[in-house]
VEXDO-871890 format. One record per residue (C-alpha): residue in one letter; z, x, y. Coordinates in steps of 0.1 Angstrom, whole numbers, plus 5000, padded with zeros to 4 digits. Layout:
N
  mido    pz    px    py
     a     Z     X     Y
...
//
This chain:
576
  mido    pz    px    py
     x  0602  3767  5207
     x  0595  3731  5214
     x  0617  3709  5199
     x  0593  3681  5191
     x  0608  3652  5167
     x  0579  3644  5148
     x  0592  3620  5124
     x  0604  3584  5128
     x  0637  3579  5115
     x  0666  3566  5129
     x  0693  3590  5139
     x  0716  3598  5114
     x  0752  3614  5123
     x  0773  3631  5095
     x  0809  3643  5098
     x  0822  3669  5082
     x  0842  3699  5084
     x  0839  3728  5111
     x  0837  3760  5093
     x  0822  3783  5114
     x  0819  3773  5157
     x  0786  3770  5178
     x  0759  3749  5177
     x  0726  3752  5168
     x  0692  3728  5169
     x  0663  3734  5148
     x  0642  3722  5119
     x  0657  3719  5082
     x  0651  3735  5051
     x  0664  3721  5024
     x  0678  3748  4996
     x  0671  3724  4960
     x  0681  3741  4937
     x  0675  3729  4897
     x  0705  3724  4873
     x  0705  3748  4846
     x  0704  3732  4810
     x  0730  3749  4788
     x  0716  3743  4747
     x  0738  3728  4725
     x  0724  3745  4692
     x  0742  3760  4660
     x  0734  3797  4661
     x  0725  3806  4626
     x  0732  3845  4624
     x  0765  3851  4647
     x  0760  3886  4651
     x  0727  3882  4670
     x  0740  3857  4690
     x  0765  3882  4700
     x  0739  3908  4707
     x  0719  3881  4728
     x  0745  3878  4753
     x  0759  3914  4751
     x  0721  3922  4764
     x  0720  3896  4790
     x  0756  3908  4804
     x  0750  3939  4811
     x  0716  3928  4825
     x  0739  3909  4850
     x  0763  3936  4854
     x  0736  3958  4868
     x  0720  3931  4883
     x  0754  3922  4907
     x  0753  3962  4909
     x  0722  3962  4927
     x  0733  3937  4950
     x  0760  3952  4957
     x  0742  3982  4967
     x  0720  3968  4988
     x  0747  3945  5004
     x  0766  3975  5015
     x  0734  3994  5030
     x  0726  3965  5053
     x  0753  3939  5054
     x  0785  3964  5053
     x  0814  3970  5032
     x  0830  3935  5040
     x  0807  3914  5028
     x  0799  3938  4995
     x  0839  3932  4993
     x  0831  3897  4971
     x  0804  3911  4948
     x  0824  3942  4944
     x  0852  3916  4929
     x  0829  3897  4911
     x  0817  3930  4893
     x  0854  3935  4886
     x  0853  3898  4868
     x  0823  3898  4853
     x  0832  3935  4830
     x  0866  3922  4827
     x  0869  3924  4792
     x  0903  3904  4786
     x  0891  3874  4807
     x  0857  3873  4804
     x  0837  3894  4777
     x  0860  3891  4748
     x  0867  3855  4751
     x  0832  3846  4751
     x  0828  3866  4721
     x  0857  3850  4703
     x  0838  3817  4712
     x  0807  3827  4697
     x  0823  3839  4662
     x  0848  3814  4659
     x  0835  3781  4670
     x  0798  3789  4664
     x  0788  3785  4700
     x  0759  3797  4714
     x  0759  3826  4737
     x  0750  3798  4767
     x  0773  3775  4757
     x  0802  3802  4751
     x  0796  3819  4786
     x  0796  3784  4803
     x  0830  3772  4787
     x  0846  3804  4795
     x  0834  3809  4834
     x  0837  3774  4843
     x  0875  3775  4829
     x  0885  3799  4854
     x  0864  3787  4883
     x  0883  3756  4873
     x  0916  3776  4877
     x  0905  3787  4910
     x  0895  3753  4923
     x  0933  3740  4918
     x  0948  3766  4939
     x  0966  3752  4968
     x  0960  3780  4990
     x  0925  3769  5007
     x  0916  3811  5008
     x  0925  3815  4969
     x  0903  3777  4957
     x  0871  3790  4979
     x  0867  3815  4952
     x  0860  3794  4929
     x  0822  3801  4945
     x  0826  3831  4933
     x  0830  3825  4896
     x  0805  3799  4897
     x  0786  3822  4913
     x  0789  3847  4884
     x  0781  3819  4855
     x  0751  3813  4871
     x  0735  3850  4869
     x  0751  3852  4838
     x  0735  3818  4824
     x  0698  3828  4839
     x  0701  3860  4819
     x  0714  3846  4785
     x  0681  3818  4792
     x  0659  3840  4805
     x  0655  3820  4833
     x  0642  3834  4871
     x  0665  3825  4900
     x  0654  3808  4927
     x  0642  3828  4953
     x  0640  3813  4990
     x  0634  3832  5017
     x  0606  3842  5039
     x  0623  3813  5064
     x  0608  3806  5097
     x  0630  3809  5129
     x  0654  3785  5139
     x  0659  3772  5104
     x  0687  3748  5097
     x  0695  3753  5063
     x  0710  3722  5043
     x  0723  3729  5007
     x  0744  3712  4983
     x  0765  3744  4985
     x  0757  3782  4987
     x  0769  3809  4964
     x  0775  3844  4976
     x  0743  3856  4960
     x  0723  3825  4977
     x  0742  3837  5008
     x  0733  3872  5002
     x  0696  3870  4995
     x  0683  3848  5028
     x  0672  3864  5058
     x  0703  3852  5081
     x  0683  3865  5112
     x  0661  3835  5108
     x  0686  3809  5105
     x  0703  3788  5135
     x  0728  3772  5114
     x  0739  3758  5083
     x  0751  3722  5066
     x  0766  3722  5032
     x  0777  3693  5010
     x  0809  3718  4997
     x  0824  3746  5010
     x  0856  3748  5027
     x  0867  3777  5059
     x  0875  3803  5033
     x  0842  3802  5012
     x  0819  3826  5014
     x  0795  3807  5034
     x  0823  3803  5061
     x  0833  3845  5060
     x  0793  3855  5065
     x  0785  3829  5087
     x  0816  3836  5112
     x  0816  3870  5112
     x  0773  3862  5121
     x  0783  3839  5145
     x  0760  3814  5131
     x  0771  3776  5135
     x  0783  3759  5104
     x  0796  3725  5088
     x  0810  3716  5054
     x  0821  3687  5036
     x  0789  3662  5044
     x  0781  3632  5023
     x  0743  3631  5023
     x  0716  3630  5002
     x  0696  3658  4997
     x  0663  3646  4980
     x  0665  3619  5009
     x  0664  3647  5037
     x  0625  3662  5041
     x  0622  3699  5050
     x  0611  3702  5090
     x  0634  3674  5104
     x  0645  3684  5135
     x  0686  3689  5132
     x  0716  3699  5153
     x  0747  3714  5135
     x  0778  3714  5156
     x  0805  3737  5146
     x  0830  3729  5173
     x  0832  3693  5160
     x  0818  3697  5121
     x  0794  3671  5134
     x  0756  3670  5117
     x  0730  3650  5135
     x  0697  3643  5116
     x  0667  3635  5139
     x  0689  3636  5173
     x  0673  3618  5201
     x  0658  3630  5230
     x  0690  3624  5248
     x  0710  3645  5222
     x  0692  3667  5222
     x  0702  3672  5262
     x  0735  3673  5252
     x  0732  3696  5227
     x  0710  3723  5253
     x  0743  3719  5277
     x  0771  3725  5252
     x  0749  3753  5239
     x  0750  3769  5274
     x  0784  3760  5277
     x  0792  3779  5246
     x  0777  3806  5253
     x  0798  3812  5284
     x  0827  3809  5260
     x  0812  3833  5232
     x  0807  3861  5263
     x  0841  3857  5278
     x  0858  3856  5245
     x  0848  3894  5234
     x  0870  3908  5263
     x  0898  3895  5244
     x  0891  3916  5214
     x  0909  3948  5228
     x  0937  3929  5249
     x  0971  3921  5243
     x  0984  3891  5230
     x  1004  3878  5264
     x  1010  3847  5280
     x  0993  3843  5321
     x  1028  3852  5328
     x  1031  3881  5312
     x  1052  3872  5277
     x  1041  3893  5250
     x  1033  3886  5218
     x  1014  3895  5188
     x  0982  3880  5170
     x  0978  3891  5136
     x  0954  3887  5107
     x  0953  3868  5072
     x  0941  3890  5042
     x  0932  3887  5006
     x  0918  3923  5002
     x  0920  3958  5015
     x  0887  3959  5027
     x  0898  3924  5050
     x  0920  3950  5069
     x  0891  3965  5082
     x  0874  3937  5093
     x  0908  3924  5108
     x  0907  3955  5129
     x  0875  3954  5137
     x  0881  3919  5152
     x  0911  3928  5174
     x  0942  3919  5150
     x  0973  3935  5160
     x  0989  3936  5125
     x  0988  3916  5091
     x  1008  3887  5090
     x  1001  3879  5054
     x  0984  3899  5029
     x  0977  3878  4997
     x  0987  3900  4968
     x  0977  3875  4942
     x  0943  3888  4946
     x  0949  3919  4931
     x  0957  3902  4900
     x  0936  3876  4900
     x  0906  3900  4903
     x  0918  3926  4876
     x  0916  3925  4841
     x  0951  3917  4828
     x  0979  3929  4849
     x  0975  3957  4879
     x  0997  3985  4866
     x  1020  4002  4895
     x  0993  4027  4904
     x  0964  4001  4911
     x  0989  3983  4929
     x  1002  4013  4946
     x  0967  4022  4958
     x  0956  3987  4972
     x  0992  3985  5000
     x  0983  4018  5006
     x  0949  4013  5016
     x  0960  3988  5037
     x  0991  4003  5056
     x  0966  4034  5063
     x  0940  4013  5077
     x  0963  3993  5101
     x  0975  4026  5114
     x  1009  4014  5121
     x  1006  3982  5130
     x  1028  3959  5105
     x  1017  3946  5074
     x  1034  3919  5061
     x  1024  3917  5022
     x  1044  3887  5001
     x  1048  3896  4968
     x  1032  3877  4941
     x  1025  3840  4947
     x  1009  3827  4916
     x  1016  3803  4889
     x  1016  3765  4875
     x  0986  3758  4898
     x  0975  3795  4901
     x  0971  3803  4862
     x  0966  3839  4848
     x  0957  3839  4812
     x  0972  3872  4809
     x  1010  3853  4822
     x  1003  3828  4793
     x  1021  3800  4816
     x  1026  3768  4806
     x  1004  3739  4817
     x  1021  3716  4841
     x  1021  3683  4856
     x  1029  3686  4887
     x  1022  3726  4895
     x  1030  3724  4932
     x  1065  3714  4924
     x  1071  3739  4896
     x  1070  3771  4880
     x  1054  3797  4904
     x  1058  3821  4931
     x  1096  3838  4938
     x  1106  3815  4906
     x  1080  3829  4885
     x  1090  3866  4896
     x  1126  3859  4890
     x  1122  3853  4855
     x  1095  3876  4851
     x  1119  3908  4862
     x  1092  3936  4848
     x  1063  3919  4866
     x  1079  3916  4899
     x  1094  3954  4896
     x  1063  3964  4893
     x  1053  3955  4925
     x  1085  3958  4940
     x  1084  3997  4929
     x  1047  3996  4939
     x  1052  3982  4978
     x  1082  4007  4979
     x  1059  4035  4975
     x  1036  4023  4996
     x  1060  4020  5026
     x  1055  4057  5038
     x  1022  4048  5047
     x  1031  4028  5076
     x  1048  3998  5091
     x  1052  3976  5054
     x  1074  3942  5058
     x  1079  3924  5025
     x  1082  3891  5022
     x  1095  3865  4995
     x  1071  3834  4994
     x  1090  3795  4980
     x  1125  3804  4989
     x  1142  3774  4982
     x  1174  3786  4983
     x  1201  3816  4991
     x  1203  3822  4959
     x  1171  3825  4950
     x  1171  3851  4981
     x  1199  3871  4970
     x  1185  3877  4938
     x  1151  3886  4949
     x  1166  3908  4975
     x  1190  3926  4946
     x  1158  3931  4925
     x  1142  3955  4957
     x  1176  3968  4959
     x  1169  3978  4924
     x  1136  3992  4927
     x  1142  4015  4958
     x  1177  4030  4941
     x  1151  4037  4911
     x  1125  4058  4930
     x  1151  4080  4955
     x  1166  4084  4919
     x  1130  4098  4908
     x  1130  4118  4937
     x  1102  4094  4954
     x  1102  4089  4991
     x  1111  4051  5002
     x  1107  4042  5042
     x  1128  4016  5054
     x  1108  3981  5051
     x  1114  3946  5070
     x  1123  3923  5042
     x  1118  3882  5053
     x  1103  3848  5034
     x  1083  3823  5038
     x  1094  3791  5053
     x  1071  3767  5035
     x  1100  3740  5016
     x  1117  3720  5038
     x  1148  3728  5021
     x  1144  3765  5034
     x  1138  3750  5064
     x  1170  3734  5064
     x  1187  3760  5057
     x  1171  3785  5079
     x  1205  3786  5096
     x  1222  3807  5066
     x  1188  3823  5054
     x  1183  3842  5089
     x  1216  3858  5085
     x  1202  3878  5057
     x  1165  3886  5065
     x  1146  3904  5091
     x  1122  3877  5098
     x  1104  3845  5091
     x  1067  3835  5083
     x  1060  3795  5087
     x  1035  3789  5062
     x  1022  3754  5075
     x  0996  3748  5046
     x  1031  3744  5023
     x  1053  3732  5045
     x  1032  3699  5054
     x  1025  3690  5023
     x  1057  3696  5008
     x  1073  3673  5037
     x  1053  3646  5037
     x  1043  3644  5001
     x  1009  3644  5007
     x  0985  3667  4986
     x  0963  3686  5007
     x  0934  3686  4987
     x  0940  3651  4979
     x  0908  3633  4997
     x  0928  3597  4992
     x  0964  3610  5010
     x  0941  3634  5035
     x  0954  3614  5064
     x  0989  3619  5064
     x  0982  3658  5059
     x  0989  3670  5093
     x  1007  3696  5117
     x  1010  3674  5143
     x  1035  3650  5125
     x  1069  3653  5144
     x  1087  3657  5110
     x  1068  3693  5106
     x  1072  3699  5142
     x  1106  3694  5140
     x  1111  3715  5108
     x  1089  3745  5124
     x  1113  3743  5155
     x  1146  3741  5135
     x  1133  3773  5122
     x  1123  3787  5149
     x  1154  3783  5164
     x  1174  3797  5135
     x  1155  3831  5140
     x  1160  3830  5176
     x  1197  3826  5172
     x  1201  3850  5146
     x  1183  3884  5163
     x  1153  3879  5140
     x  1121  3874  5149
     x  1101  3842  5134
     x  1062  3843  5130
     x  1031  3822  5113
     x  1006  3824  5090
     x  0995  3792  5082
     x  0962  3775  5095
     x  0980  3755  5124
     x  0987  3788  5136
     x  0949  3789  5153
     x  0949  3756  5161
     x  0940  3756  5203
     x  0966  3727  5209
     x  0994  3736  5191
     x  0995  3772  5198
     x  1012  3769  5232
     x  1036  3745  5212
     x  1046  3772  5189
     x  1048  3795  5209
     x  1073  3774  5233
     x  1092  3772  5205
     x  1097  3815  5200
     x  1073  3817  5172
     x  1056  3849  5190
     x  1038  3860  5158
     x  1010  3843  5148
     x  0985  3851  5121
     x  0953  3839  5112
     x  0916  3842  5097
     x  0903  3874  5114
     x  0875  3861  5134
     x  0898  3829  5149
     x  0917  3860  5169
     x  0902  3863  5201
     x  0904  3829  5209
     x  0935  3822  5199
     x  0944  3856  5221
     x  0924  3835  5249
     x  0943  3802  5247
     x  0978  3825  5247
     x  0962  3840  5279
     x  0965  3804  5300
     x  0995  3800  5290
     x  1024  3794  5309
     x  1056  3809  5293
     x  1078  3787  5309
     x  1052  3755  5305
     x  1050  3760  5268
     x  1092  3757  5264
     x  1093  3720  5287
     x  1059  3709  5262
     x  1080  3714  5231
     x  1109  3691  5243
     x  1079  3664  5252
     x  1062  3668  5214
     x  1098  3670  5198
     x  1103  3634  5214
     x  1071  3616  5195
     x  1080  3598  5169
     x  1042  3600  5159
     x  1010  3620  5150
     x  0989  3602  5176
     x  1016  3606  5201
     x  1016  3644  5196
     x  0980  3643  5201
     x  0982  3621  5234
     x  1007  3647  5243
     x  0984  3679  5239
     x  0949  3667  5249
//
């Protein structure tokens, strides 16, 4: 294709965030979509109101059916993975149907209005999760209102496809049915206003390979469809109009990268060792059973965190033993024995559940969730103790105890699994021996990682935590977003004490948090013994191919040069 610039405007560079790598050049199409007007009439007779939206839900139910369907026939089981939970949501009757009901009959809303108050609620609760995997979902429910609202109004969706090749496709942001429905075969890449690495647009368009940025500050009615564009998802850079020279650039970084892309599949099927031979292991981050597969599938050589949260997140009220049962199952059988490290249930204060009924709090990062939620909670968190314990015959489980801020805290979670496996031998129900360890995400843990290795099997680092926690600095928080960072030597210094607790104490100390893929700091982390590291499925192979230039040796003298910074920038300066 020629890449002939035929309009006039000056070149206009937008930074945002990488969420999926490559780069692509091409020529835009812009997704508009229109704002759907919710009514803000009375409803005079209650009861058809009530009918009117009981007729356009399960017009939506079948409609996500459909999709779903048709997703698993040419997409695969992963990607059906969302709308299958979104079904689950959408016929939950406890969080969804009945409350939109009771909205309807007892504050006289309109079926619109009652299904917009309701959805938008929990997409709300979604959006203020501090895990970045658990807030992207927020797309989801949004995603859910929408079909929901188009049915209750009667409206058409917005269809766009029939796209020419190299499309770069610019949207305010993309649900999973938006996501869905286009023709991904004709699209180069992809530049979003929202959307962080664990929406929906990141999963599809990693696991397509197709180039993607996030987080841009334009303005879409300014931007005409056919402008040439380059996306850059190395750099989360968005260039509008690129010049001729650019455009060079871009031809050589795209050849470049493709050298990259073809040398990184052989990586897939290796070991996770160091040039020198060190062996380690490179593990997966999951939220579902059906991620295991797709972790497989992309070379993982174990779980390193399996968020169970999901499974009560996406069921209606609280998963009973034998759902839970079934899910850790799955999982251990698809690994194969490789080892799956699930941590029990971190929700709460930020997290809500309306079937918890937790308080509202102030500051929900500092308060009542997690291993302190589960400790007063004693029949929630048996039955997932019980549940794991079942599970463990299935293959290699670990369990592990997320916001340990203390021994104590510890030694009563660890009593409570005592508990649950003297139960089920008592029942006559076979228990395998399991790796029991906790998160280090509180500095205090980290402080006292000394003590706590004496009584676990292992350590996970969970850097997402542990950085905002030590420097007070709210990762989501756009106005503090510079002081986020694993490369401040206070983290560093944290990770290593860590580390070196572990190390001391027989017991092996992995990762899970995002710095755990970062290219620079792996060789850091590993230097310091941290020889587990798990991440986003399709960030595996080349993390597995920066381990592979790695000097064992070299990576232990690096740590003692970053532990002497006394700054961010000197870190950096250190590792580029």
């Amino acid at each position: 294709m020629a890449w002939e610039n035929k309009d006039v405007k000056q070149v206009s560079v937008y930074q945002g965030k990488a969420i999926s790598p490559g780069v692509a050049m091409g020529h835009i199409a812009v997704m508009r979509k229109r704002t759907l007007v919710i009514p803000d009439y009375v409803p005079e007779e209650l009861e058809a109101e009530k009918t009117r939206f009981r007729v356009a839900h399960t017009a939506a139910v079948e409609e996500t059916q459909a999709l779903l369907e048709s997703t698993k026939a040419s997409n695969g089981a992963g990607q059906a993975e969302i709308l299958d939970a979104q079904l689950t949501l959408l016929q939950d009757e406890y969080s969804v149907v009945e409350p939109i009901l009771e909205k309807i009959g007892d504050e006289r809303c309109n079926a619109a209005h009652a299904a917009d108050s309701v959805l938008s609620e929990i997409a709300a609760m979604f959006a203020q999760a501090d895990d970045e995997y658990l807030s992207q979902r927020a797309a989801d429910v949004k995603d859910i209102r929408e079909r929901l609202l188009l049915h209750i109004l009667e409206q058409e969706r917005v269809h766009f496809d029939a796209l020419p090749e190299d499309t770069i496709l610019v949207a305010a942001e993309l649900t999973p049915s938006d996501t869905i429905r286009l023709d991904l075969r004709h699209i180069a890449g992809i530049a979003t206003e929202t959307g962080g690495y664990y929406s929906h647009t990141g999963i599809i368009t990693r696991n397509l390979g197709i180039p993607a940025v996030s987080g841009l500050e334009f303005d879409l009615d300014a931007i005409e469809d056919g402008t040439c564009a380059i996306v850059d998802g190395e750099t989360g850079r968005f260039t509008l109009s690129p010049s001729e020279a650019e455009r060079q650039v871009f031809l050589r970084e795209r050849e470049g990268l493709a050298r990259v892309v073809s040398n990184l599949e052989q990586y897939r099927t290796r070991k996770s060792c160091t040039a020198d031979g060190v062996e380690g292991c490179i593990c997966a981050n999951i939220g579902t059973p059906a991620d295991a597969m797709d972790a497989m599938q992309k070379g993982a050589e174990g779980i390193g965190l399996m968020r169970s949260e999901f499974l009560y997140m996406d069921h209606e009220g609280l998963p009973d033993e034998e759902t839970q049962f079934a899910a850790y199952r799955e999982v251990l059988e698809t690994m194969a024995g490789r080892p799956v490290i699930v941590r029990t249930l971190d929700i709460g204060g930020d997290k809500d559940l309306p079937a918890l009924a937790l308080p509202k709090e102030d500051n929900p990062f500092l308060g009542f969730r997690a291993i302190r939620l589960c400790l007063q909670r004693k029949d929630l968190f048996r039955v997932q103790l019980r549940a794991l314990l079942r599970a463990s015959v299935y293959g290699n489980l670990h369990i592990m105890f997320p916001m340990i801020s203390s021994l104590e805290e510890l030694r009563e979670a660890k009593a409570m699994l005592a508990q649950a496996r003297e139960e089920l031998l008592a029942e006559g129900v076979c228990v395998a021996p399991v790796k029991v360890g906790i998160m280090i995400e509180i500095p205090s843990a980290a402080l006292l990682a000394d003590c706590l290795a004496k009584e676990v099997d292992f350590f996970s680092i969970g850097t997402n935590d542990l950085i905002q926690y030590t420097l007070a600095a709210e990762r989501g928080n756009a106005s503090v977003e510079y002081l986020y960072t694993p490369y401040q030597p206070a983290v560093l210094r944290l990770i290593a004490m860590a580390a070196k607790a572990a190390e001391d104490n027989g017991i092996f100390c992995g990762m899970c948090g995002e710095a755990a893929a970062d290219p620079a700091l792996l060789p850091v982390f590993w230097g310091m013994g941290i020889h587990e590291l798990s991440m986003s499925a399709g960030s595996i192979t080349r993390a597995r191919m920066v381990l592979a230039s790695c000097d064992d040796h070299a990576c232990r003298e690096l740590v003692h040069k970053v532990l002497a910074c006394t700054s961010s920038e000197q870190v950096k300066q250190i590792l580029n």
